[in-house]
FITOR-879008 format. One record per residue (C-alpha): z, x, y. Coordinates in steps of 0.001 Angstrom, whole numbers, plus 500000, padded with zeros to 6 digits. Each point is the difference from the previous one (the first is absolute). Last residue first. Layout:
<atoms>
ZXY/...
</atoms>
This chain:
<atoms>
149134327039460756/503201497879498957/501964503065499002/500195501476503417/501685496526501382/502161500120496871/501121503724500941/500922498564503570/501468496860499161/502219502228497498/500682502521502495/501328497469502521/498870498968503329/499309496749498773/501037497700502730/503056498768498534/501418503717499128/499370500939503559/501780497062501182/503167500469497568/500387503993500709/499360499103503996/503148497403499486/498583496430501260/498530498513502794/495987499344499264/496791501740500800/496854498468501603/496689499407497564/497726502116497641/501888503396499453/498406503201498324/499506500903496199/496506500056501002/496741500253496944/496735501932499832/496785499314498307/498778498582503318/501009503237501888/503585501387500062/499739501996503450/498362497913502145/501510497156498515/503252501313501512/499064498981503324/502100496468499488/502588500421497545/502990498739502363/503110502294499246/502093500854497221/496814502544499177/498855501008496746/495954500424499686/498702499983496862/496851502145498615/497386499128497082/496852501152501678/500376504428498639/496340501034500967/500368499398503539/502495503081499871/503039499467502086/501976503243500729/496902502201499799/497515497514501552/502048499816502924/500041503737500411/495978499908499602/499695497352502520/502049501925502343/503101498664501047/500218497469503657/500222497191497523/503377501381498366/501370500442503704/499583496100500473/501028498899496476/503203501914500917/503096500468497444/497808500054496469/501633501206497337/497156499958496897/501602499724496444/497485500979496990/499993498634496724/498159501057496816/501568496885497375/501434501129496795/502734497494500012/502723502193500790/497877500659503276/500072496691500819/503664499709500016/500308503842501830/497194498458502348/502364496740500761/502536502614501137/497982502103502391/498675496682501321/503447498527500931/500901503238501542/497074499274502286/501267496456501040/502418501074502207/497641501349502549/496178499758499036/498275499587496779/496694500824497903/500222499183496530/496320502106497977/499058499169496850/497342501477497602/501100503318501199/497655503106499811/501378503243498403/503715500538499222/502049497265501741/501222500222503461/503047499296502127/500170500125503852/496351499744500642/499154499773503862/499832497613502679/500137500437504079/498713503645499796/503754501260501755/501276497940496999/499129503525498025/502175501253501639/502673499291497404/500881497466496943/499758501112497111/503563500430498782/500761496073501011/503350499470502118/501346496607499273/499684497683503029/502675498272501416/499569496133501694/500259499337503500/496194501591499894/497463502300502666/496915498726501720/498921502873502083/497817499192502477/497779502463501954/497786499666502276/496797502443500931/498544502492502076/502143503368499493/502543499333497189/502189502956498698/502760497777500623/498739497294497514/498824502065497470/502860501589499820/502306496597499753/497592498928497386/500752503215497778/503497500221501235/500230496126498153/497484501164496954/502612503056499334/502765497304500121/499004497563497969/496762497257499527/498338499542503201/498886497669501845/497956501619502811/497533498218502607/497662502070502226/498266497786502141/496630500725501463/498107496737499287/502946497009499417/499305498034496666/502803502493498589/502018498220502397/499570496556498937/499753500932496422/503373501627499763/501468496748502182/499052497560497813/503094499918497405/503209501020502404/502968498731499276/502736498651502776/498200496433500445/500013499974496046/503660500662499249/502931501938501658/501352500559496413/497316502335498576/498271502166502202/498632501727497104/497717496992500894/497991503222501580/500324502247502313/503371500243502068/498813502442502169/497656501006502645/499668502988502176/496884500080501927/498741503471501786/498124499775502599/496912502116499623/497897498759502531/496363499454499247/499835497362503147/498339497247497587/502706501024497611/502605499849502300/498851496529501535/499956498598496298/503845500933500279/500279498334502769/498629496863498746/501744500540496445/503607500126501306/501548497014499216/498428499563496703/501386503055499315/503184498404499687/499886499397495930/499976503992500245/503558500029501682/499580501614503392/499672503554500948/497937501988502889/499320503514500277/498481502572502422/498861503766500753/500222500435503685/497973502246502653/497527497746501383/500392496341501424/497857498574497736/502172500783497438/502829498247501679/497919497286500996/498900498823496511/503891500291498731/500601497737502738/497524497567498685/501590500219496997/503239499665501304/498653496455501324/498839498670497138/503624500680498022/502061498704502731/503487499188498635/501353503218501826/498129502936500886/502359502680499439/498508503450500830/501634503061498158/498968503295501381/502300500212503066/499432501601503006/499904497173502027/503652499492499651/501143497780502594/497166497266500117/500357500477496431/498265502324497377/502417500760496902/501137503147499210/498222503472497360/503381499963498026/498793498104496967/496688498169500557/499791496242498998/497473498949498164/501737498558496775/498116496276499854/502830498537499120/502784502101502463/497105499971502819/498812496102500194/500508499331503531/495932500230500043/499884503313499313/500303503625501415/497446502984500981/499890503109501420/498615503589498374/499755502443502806/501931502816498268/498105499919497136/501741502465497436/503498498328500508/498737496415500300/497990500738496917/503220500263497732/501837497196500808/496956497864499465/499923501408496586/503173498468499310/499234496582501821/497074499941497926/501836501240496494/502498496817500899/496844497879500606/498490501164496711/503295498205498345/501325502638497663/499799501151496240/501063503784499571/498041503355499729/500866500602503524/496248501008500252/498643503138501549/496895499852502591/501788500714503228/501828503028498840/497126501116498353/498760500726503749/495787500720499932/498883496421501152/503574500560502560/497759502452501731/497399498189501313/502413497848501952/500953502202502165/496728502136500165/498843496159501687/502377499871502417/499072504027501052/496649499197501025/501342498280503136/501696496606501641/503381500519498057/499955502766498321/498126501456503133/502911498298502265/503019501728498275/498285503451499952/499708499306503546/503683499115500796/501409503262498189/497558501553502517/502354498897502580/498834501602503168/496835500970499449/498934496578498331/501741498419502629/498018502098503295/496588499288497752/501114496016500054/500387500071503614/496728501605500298/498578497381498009/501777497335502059/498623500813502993/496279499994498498/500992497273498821/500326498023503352/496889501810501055/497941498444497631/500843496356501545/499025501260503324/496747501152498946/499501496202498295/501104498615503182/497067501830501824/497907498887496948/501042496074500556/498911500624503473/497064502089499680/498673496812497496/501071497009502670/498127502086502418/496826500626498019/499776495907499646/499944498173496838/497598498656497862/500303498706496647/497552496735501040/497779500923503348/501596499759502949/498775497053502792/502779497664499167/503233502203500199/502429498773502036/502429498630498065/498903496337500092/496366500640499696/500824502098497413/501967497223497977/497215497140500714/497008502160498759/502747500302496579/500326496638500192/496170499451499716/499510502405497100/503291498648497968/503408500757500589/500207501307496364/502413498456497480/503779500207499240/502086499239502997/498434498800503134/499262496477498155/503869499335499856/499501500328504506/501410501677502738/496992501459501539/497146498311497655/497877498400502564/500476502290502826/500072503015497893/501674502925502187/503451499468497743/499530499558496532/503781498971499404/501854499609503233/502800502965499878/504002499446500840/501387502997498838/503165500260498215/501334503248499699/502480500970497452/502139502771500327/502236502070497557/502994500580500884/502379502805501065/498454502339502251/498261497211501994/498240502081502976/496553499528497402/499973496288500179/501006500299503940/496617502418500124/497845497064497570/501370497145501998/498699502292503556/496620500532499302/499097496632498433/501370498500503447/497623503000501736/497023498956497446/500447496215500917/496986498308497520/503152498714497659/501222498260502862/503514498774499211/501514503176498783/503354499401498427/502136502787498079/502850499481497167/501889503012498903/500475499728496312/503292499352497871/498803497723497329/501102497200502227/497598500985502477/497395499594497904/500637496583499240/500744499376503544/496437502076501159/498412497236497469/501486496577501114/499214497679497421/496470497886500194/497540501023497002/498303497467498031/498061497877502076/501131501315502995/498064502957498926/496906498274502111/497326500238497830/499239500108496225/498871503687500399/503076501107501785/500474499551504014/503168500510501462/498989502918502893/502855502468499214/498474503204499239/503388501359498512/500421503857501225/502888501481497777/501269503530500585/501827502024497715/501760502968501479/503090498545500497/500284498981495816/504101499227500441/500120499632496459/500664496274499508/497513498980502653/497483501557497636/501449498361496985/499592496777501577/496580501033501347/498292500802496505/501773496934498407/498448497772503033/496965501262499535/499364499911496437/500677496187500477/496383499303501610/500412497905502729/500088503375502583/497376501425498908/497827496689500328/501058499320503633/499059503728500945/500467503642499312/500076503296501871/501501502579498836/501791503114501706/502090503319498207/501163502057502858/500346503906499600/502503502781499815/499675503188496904/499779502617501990/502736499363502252/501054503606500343/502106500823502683/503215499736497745/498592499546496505/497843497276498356/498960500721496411/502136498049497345/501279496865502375/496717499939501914/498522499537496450/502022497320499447/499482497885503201/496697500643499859/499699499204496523/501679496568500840/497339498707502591/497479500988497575/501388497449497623/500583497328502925/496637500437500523/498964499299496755/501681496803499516/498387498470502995/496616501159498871/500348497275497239/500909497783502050/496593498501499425/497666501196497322/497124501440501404/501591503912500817/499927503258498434/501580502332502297/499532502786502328/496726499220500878/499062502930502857/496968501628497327/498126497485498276/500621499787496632/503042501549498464/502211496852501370/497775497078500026/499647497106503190/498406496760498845/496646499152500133/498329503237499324/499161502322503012/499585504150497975/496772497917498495/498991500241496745/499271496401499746/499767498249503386/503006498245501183/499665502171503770/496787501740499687/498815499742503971/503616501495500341/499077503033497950/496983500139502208/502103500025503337/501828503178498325/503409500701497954/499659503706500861/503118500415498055/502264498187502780/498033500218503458/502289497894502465/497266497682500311/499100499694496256/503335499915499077/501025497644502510/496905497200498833/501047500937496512/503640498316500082/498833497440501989/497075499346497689/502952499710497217/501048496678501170/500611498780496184/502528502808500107/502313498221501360/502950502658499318/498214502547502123/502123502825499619/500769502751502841/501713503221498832/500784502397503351/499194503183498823/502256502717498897/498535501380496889/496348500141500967/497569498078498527/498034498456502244/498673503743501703/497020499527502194/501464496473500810/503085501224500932/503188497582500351/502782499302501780/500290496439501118/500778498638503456/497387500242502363/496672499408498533/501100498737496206/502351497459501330/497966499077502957/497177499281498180/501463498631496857/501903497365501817/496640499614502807/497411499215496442/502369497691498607/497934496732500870/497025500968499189/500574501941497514/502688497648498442/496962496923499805/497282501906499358/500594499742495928/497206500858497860/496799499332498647/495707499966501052/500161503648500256/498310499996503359/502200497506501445/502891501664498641/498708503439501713/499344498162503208/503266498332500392/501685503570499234/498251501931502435/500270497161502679/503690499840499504/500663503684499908/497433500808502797/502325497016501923/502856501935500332/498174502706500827/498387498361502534/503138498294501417/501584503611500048/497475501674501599/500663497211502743/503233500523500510/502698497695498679/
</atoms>
C-alpha cells in the first residue's frame, strides 16, 4: 500500500469519526473498519462517474449496513458526488441535511438504495443484479455491451442473520447471478457482543451451498488481497461471489478497535485524539484532509468520466446501427415509456367490462395480459404462487439462469425477499415491476414494501385472496388487519375494487405510477359487474348510485361488498329513504382529491354513513364519523364455505339495511 493510499484510506476514517463525533450519533465501527474494502473497490475496480451517477451502465454498489452511512458520504464527498461538501458532512443527522442517519435513495446523490434495515440491501442487489442480466438480454448486440455492469454490496454480521438474506442469496445462487458481488465485513461483533453468542455456522458454506463462489481475505486492511478476491469474483462467469473479509470493527481506536462498544455510539472526544494519533493525523484540524488526498480522488474521478465517455460513443455507434434498438431503449429508459402508457387512459378497449361475474384476480391476470404487450418492459412474478394469484405472462418466457430474457420471475416461497428484489429492479433503471402473494401474505412483505414507499418507487403489488371470502382454508389463510396495515403506510396506493372496470381502473393507476406503490388487493370470490362503475375509481372514491337531491344516507364499500350496498339501497330506497352508495377502492388516492371533490362525493352535511368492508374496520371511522356505523369484521375468520362465513359475519343485505335503520 502506498502511502497516498494509507492517507486516503485513513481521510475516510478520520472524516467519518469526526462527523459522528460532531453529530453526537452513529455507527464508526464499519467506517472504520471498512474504509480499505470500499477504497479499493471504488478506486480501482468499479465503474462509475461521479460527475454523472446516473448513467445507465454504472457499476451499482449498495451499502446494505446502512447504519455506517458516513462511509458512504465520506467517498462521495471525496470523489465529488453532487457537490456533497465538508459542510454537508459537518451536518451529518442534522435536520434538513442531504447526511441523515441512514443512507436514502432520492436524497443525496450516489445512494442507490434505501438502507437501515439489515439485509435489506441484500435483496436489492440481487434485484439489480437481475435487470442487468435482462436488459443485456433485450439490448446487447455483437460489439455492443451496452448494457454490462457488476452489482456489489457490502454487508456485515447483522445482514447476514437476518433471514431476508439468505432467501435473497438462495435465489441468487439459483440463477447463476455472476454479476452480483457480495463483500461480508466479517469482524463478528453485533451490538450484544461477540456473535458467538448467537451466530456461529459457517457463513461462506451456507453461501456456497446456494451456488456462490466463496473468497477469503484474511487482512481486511490488505488493499492488494482486496484487489485480487474482487478480480477472481469478477473472472467467475457462472456464480455469483461472495467475499468474506476479515475486518476489526472500529479499527484506528485503541480502546474500542475490536470492540461491542465500537458499534453504535460516538468514539468519544478523547478516543477520537487517540484515533488520529494512531493514523497519522494528530496535528490536522477536525474535517481536514490534505490537497493530495483531494487531487487524488479527483484524478480518479477524471478517470472514472472517461470510462463513459467510452461507452457513450459506443452507445451513439448502436443507436446508428440498430435504430430499432433505440426506440426500444427510450420506451424503456425515455419519454416514450410514459406515451405508452398514456395512451391506454384513452383505449375503450381497456375500459370495457365482460359484463359477467368473475374473481377480480381472473380480470387481473387478464388485464395483465394486456399491459405486457403495450409495456414492453413490464417484469414481474410471485412468490410460487402464479396459477392463484394469475400473474403469469402468456408467451413473453420465464427468466432463468438460461433464459434471461424472460419476463416472468419466480421467486419461490420468499415473499420478503421478492420484494426487496422488486426494490432493486426499479432501482436499477429501465423496468416496470410486479410482485404477487396471497393478500394474508403481505405480512411477509411489509418491510420492503415500507422501503418502496420511503424510496417513492412504484412497485407494483399484486395481492389476492381478500377477504374471509377465503373460505375453507380458515383464519391463518384470511386476511382481517392487513387493509389497515397498509393503508397506515404514507405513499401507498391500495385498490380493492369492486368489478372489472374498477380492476383496469386500479391496474391503470398502478402502471401509470411515477413516485409511489401500488397494491392491488383483488378477491377469490366473483364480483357482479355494477353499471356505474368507471374512472371514476381513478379519484380513489366516487358515487356509483345516487338519489335525487341530497342523501340522508350514504353506504360506502370496497371489493365484494359494493354490490352488497347497491342492493341494501334498492331496500332502503323502497322505504322512502334518500340513499347514496360511495365505491371507494383507495382511501389513499381519495385523500390526495381536492377538498371540494371530496366534499362532492361525501358532503359533511349528510353524518349518517356506513362503511361495508369484510375486512378489519379500523380507518373507516374516518369516513363514518360518530353518527356513523361499520358492517366490518371484529375478530379472525373461521373455516367454512365463503357463502356460509360471509353470511355468519353479517355481510348480508339485511345486516346491512338494519345497520342503516338503527341511525
Amino acid at each position: 500500500m502506498s502511502q497516498l493510499d494509507t492517507m486516503s484510506v485513513n481521510a475516510i476514517r478520520i472524516l467519518s469519526a469526526d462527523a459522528i463525533q460532531k453529530a453526537n450519533s452513529g455507527h464508526p465501527g464499519l467506517p472504520l473498519g471498512c474504509a480499505p474494502v470500499a477504497y479499493e473497490l471504488w478506486m480501482n475496480h468499479m465503474n462509475h462517474n461521479p460527475a454523472n451517477p446516473d448513467w445507465p451502465n454504472r457499476d451499482r454498489f449498495i451499502l446494505s449496513g446502512g447504519h455506517g452511512s458516513m462511509l458512504l458520504y465520506s467517498l462521495l464527498h471525496l470523489f465529488g458526488y453532487g457537490n456533497l461538501s465538508k459542510e454537508d458532512l459537518m451536518q451529518f443527522r442534522q435536520m434538513g441535511s442531504r447526511t441523515p442517519g441512514h443512507p436514502e435513495y432520492g436524497h443525496t446523490i450516489g445512494v442507490e438504495a434505501t438502507t437501515g434495515p439489515l439485509g435489506a440491501g441484500m435483496g436489492m442487489a440481487v434485484g439489480m443484479a437481475i435487470a442487468e442480466t435482462h436488459l443485456a438480454s433485450v439490448f446487447n448486440c455483437e460489439d455492443y455491451p451496452v448494457m454490462d455492469h457488476y452489482t456489489y454490496v457490502l454487508g456485515g454480521d447483522g445482514c447476514m442473520m437476518e433471514g431476508i438474506s439468505s432467501e435473497a442469496f438462495s435465489l441468487a445462487g439459483t440463477l447463476g447471478l455472476s454479476k452480483l458481488i457480495v463483500l461480508y465485513d466479517s469482524n463478528q461483533i453485533s451490538i450484544e457482543g461477540d456473535t458467538q453468542i448467537a451466530f456461529r455456522e459457517d457463513v461462506a458454506k451456507r453461501m456456497e451451498a446456494f451456488g456462490f463462489q466463496t473468497l477469503l481475505v484474511e487482512d481486511g486492511n490488505d488493499l492488494a488481497a482486496i484487489g485480487r478476491a474482487i478480480e477472481e469474483a469478477k473472472a467467475d462467469t457462472k456464480r455469483p461471489s461472495f467475499i468474506t473479509i476479515r475486518t476489526q470493527i472500529g479499527y484506528g481506536c485503541p480502546a474500542k478497535q475490536g470492540k461491542a462498544s465500537a458499534h453504535g455510539e460516538p468514539l468519544g472526544a478523547e478516543n477520537v485524539a487517540a484515533l488520529r494519533e494512531t493514523l497519522g493525523w494528530k496535528d490536522a484540524e477536525p474535517f481536514s484532509v490534505p490537497e493530495e488526498v483531494y487531487a487524488h480522488f479527483q484524478k480518479a474521478a477524471a478517470k472514472k468520466a472517461e470510462t463513459e465517455a467510452a461507452w457513450r460513443a459506443m452507445f451513439a455507434a448502436y443507436c446508428e446501427e440498430y435504430p430499432e434498438k433505440e426506440a426500444l431503449w427510450n420506451q424503456y429508459f425515455g419519454e416514450d415509456a410514459r406515451k405508452l402508457v398514456e395512451a391506454i387512459l384513452e383505449d375503450e378497449t381497456f375500459w370495457r367490462s365482460s359484463g359477467k361475474p368473475e374473481a377480480s384476480r381472473n380480470v387481473s391476470g387478464r388485464i395483465l395480459n394486456q399491459l405486457k404487450d403495450r409495456i414492453p418492459n413490464l417484469v414481474g412474478g410471485s412468490a410460487d404462487l402464479a396459477p392463484s394469484n394469475k400473474t403469469a405472462m402468456k408467451d413473453v418466457g420465464d427468466y432463468s439462469d438460461i433464459n434471461r430474457g424472460g419476463r416472468n420471475l419466480h421467486f419461490g416461497v420468499r415473499e420478503l425477499a421478492m420484494t426487496a428484489i422488486g426494490n432493486g429492479l426499479l432501482l436499477h433503471g429501465g423496468l416496470k415491476a410486479f410482485v404477487a402473494t396471497f393478500f394474508v401474505f403481505s405480512d411477509y412483505t411489509k418491510p420492503m414494501a415500507r422501503l418502496s414507499a420511503l424510496m417513492r418507487l412504484p412497485l407494483i403489488f399484486v395481492f389476492t385472496h381478500d377477504s374471509i371470502g377465503v373460505g375453507e382454508d380458515g383464519p391463518t389463510h384470511e386476511p382481517v388487519e392487513q387493509l389497515a396495515m397498509l393503508r397506515a403506510v404514507p405513499n401507498l396506493h391500495v385498490f380493492r375494487p369492486c368489478d372489472d372496470v374498477e380492476t383496469a381502473a386500479a391496474w391503470y393507476s398502478a402502471v401509470a405510477s411515477e413516485k409511489t406503490p401500488t397494491a392491488l388487493v383483488l378477491s377469490r370470490q366473483n364480483l357482479q359487474p355494477l353499471s356505474g362503475s368507471g374512472k371514476g375509481a381513478l379519484r380513489g372514491a366516487y358515487v356509483l348510485e345516487d338519489c335525487e337531491g341530497e342523501p340522508d344516507l350514504i353506504l360506502i364499500a370496497s371489493g365484494s361488498e359494493v354490490s352488497l350496498a347497491v342492493k341494501a339501497r334498492a331496500v332502503l330506497e323502497q322505504e322512502g329513504r334518500k340513499v347514496r352508495v360511495v365505491s371507494m377502492p383507495s382511501m389513499d388516492v381519495f385523500e390526495e382529491q381536492s377538498e371540494e371533490y371530496k366534499e362532492s362525493v361525501l358532503p359533511k352535511s349528510v353524518r349518517k354513513r356506513v362503511a361495508v368492508e369484510a375486512l378489519s374496520g379500523f380507518g373507516w371511522e374516518r369516513y363514518t364519523g360518530l353518527d356513523g356505523s361499520l358492517v366490518t369484521m371484529n375478530g379472525f375468520g373461521a373455516s367454512g364455505p365463503a357463502e356460509k362465513l360471509l353470511e355468519h359475519f353479517g355481510f348480508t343485505v339485511d345486516h346491512i339495511v338494519e345497520a342503516a335503520r338503527a341511525l
